[in-house]
N, C-alpha and C positions, 0 to 999 in steps of 0.2 A: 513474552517469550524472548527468551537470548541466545546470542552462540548460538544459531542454529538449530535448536528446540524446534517440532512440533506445535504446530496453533493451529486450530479445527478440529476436523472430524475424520472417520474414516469411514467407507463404507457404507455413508447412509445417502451419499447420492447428494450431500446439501450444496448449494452455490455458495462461494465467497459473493460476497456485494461489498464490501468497503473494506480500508485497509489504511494504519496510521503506523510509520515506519519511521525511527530516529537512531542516531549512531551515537553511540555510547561506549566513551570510554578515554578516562585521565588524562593519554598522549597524544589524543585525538583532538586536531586541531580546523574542524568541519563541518558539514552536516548532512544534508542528502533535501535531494526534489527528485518528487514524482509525479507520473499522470499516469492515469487509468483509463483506459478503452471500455464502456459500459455500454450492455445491450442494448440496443434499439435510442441511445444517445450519443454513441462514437465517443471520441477523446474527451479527455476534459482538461480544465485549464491546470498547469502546475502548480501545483503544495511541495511543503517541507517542511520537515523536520516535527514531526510526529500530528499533522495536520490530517484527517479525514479524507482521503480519496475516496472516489465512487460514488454509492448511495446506500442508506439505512431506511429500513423499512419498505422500501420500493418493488423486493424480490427481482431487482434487476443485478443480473452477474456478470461480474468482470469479467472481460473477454480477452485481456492484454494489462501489460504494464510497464513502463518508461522509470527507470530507475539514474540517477545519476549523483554522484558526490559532487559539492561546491568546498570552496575554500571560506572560510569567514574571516 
């Protein structure tokens, strides 16, 4: 998904559990780190640049999320 696009569901009540975020685009001279707050694990260590936060298959859901741009 880009610009702001919809990703997910609506309405059926589902939890996010993990999340891979990258910054895209020609003039763009950076990237991005994140960390994710997950149920019944707390924070987790920082990723970037379209890396797996959270957890997959766990049915654990993100409770928070730590977003931040770096310079490369």
């Amino acid at each position: 998904m880009t610009n702001g696009t919809f990703a997910g569901t609506k309405g059926k009540g589902l939890r996010l559990e993990g999340i891979k975020i990258r910054v895209n685009g020609d003039d763009l001279n950076g990237g991005v780190e994140y960390s994710t707050h997950v149920q019944n694990l707390g924070w987790q260590t920082w990723v970037k640049d379209n890396a797996m936060a959270g957890t997959k298959g766990k049915s654990l859901r993100l409770e928070g999320i730590q977003i931040r741009l770096i310079k490369k």
